[in-house]
C-alpha positions as CSV (number, residue, x, y, z in Angstrom):
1,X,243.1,-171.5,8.9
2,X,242.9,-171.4,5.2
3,X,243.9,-168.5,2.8
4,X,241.7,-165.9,1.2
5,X,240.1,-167.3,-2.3
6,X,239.6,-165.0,-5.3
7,X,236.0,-163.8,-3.8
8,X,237.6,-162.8,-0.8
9,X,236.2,-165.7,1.5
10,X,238.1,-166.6,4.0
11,X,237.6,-170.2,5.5
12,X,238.0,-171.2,9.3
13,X,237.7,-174.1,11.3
14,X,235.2,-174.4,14.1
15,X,233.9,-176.8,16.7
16,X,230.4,-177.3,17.3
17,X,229.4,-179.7,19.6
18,X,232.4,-181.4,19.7
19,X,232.9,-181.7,15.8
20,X,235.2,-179.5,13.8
21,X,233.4,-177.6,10.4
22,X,234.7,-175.0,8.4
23,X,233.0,-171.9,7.3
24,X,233.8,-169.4,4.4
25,X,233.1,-166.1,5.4
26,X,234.7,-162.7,3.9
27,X,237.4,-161.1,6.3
28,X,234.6,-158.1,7.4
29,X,232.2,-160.5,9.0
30,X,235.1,-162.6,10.6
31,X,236.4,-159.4,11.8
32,X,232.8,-158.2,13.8
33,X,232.0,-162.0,14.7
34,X,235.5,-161.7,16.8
35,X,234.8,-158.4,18.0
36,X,231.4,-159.6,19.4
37,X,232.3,-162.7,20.7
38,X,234.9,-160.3,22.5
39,X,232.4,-158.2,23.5
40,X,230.1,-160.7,24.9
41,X,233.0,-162.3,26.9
42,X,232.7,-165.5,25.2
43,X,235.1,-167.0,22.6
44,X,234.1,-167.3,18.4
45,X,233.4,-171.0,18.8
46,X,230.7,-170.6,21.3
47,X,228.9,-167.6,19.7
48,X,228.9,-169.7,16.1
49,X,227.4,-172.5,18.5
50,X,224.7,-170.5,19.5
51,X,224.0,-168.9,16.4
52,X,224.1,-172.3,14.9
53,X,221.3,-173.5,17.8
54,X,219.3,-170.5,17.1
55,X,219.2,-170.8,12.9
56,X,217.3,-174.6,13.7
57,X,218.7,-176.4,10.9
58,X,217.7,-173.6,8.4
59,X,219.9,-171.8,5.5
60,X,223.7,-172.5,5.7
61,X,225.7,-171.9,8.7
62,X,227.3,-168.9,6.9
63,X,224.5,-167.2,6.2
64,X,222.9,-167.3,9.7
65,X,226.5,-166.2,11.1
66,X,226.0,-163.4,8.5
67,X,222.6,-162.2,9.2
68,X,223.8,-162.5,13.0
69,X,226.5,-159.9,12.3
70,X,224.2,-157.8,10.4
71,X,221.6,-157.6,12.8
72,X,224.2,-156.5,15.4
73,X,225.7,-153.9,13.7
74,X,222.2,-152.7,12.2
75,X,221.2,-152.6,16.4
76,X,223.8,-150.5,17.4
77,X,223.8,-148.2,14.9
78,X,220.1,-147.5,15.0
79,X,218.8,-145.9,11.4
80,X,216.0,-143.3,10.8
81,X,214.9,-144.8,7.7
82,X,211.8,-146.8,7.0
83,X,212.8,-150.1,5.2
84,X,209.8,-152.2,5.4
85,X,208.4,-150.6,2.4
């Protein structure tokens, strides 16, 4: 595991498939990725797998993982405002 850059990125090492990549996300995501890898009973390398499956070769990696956590935490938190407008 790297060190935090100026931006506040944090990069990790995973393995997908077999191959190791790394992945710069900032400390909050990696934080709730953990937390609901945990609380899907699976580890952080399988749940960036599936994410990774799931995005079908679109955007980066990062940015799927990132969407991923914010659709999560946008579904258990459930808001009363309209944002489709």
């Amino acid at each position: 595991m790297s060190g935090e850059k100026r931006t506040g990125e944090i990069k990790r090492s995973v393995t997908i498939a077999g191959h190791r990549t790394s992945i710069s996300l900032e400390r909050p995501f990696w934080d709730t990725l953990k937390e609901l890898a945990c609380t899907e009973k699976t580890s952080v390398n399988e749940l960036v797998r599936r994410i990774d499956t799931s995005r079908g070769g679109e955007g980066s990696l990062s940015s799927a993982i990132r969407v991923y956590v914010l659709d999560a935490v946008k579904k258990r938190r459930p808001s009363s405002c309209d944002t489709d407008n």
